[in-house]
C-alpha positions, 0 to 999 in steps of 0.5 A: 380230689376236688377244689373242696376236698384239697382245701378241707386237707390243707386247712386240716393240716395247717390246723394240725401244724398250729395245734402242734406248735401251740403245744410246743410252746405251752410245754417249753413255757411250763418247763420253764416256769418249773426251772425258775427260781422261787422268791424264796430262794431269790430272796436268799440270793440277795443276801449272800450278794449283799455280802458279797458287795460290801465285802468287794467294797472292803478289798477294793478299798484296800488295794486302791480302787483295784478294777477287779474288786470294782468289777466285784461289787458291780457283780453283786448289785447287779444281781440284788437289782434283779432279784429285788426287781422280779420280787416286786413283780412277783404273784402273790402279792408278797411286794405288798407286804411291810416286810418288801417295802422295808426290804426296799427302803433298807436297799435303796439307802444301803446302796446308796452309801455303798456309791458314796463310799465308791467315789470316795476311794476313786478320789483319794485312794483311801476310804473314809472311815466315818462313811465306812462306818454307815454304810456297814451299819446299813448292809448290816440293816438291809440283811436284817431287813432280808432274813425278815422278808425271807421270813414272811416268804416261808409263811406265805408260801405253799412249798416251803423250805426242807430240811436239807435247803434250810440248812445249805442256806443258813450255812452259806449266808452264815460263810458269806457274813463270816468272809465279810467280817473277816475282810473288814477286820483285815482291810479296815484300821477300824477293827468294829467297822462291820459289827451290829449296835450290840458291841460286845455281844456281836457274834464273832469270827471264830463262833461263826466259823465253829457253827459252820463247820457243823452245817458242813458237816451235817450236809455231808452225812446228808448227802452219803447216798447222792454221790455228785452232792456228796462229792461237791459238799467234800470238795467244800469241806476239803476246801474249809480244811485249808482257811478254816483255822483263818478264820479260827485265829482271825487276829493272827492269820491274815491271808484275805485273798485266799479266805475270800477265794475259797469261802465264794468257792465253799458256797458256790459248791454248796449252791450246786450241790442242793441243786443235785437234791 
């Protein structure tokens, strides 16, 4: 074989090897960006972890700047700093909209408070109730602010929700408010602590409940024929059996570790279950 020829073959095949990779590379990419989560379903996610993190503040509160109720709400805003951050820089120009920004407006003042609130119970030992009362009244704006945005992102976007995906989320926002209520019931001396401007019309722990043990149970007939979801969505239901009637008599049964517990355990086995879908 001459010079010219072995050179023709070597670049042929180096060719082939740099095709090979670049088609590597582009599959992973493209399986990737099918396995991402949505900015819908992100957008979801930061409001369950929005509860998770005032609910974290109320047990903290309770047991004196506990490390592991620290560790808890350091946890939640971790993650709605990451999602709100990858919303910003999402296609589709849904950071745009008045929805985002006063989804942003409504996250930087609620953390803030938060914060404020956090350095108070590592100083004396005890939350202030007056600081205590804003910062619900700002969770409780940053989640109205985010089921608006969810809103806007259903109307902007092409795939939108089933059924089935809108009713696990609705149930699982609808367990992570009720678990967040519960504790600042439990943990507070100011039972109204975490209640909306409407007083007497707030929705309450026991209707919250009753509600979702009809999504619970609607996900289960759902999920007779898919046998790993219907498994998980049992193990949940197994699970409500045993803090339901906590949540039922709320003014009588306090047991919030356990309640807390179960409820993150419930929506973690609703998150994977809709995942097995």
């Amino acid at each position: 074989m001459s010079f010219y020829s072995k050179l023709l073959n070597h670049s042929f095949v180096m060719f082939s090897s740099l095709a090979l990779l670049v088609s590597l590379a582009f599959s992973a990419n493209a399986e990737e960006t099918q396995t991402e989560k949505s900015p819908i379903e992100k957008v979801f996610q930061t409001q369950v972890n929005s509860y998770y993190s005032i609910n974290g503040f109320y047990n903290f509160s309770a047991n004196q700047g506990a490390q592991k109720d620290l560790d808890d709400i350091n946890d939640a805003l971790a993650v709605i700093e990451e999602r709100m951050n990858e919303l910003r820089s999402e296609s589709g120009k849904a950071s745009d909209t008045d929805s985002f920004k006063t989804t942003t407006s409504a996250w930087q003042a609620y953390k803030k408070i938060l914060n404020q609130n956090i350095r108070e119970v590592k100083k004396t030992g005890y939350p202030d109730l007056r600081l205590a009362g804003d910062m619900a009244k700002q969770n409780i704006a940053f989640n109205a602010a985010l089921a608006d945005f969810y809103d806007t992102m259903i109307e902007m976007s092409d795939r939108k929700p089933n059924n089935i995906t809108a009713l696990s989320r609705n149930a699982a926002t609808n367990l992570a408010l009720m678990m967040t209520k519960y504790s600042a019931r439990t943990t507070s001396t100011v039972s109204q602590v975490y209640a909306g401007e409407d007083g007497d019309l707030e929705v309450t722990i026991d209707s919250l409940a009753t509600e979702f043990s009809k999504q619970l149970h609607e996900l289960l007939t759902s999920a007779k024929d898919n046998k790993v979801a219907y498994k998980l969505l049992d193990s949940a239901n197994t699970k409500w059996d045993f803090i339901k009637s906590s949540y039922l008599n709320y003014n009588e049964n306090r047991v919030n570790f356990i309640v807390n517990l179960y409820s993150k355990k419930i929506i973690s086995d609703i998150d994977l279950a809709l995942a097995k879908k």
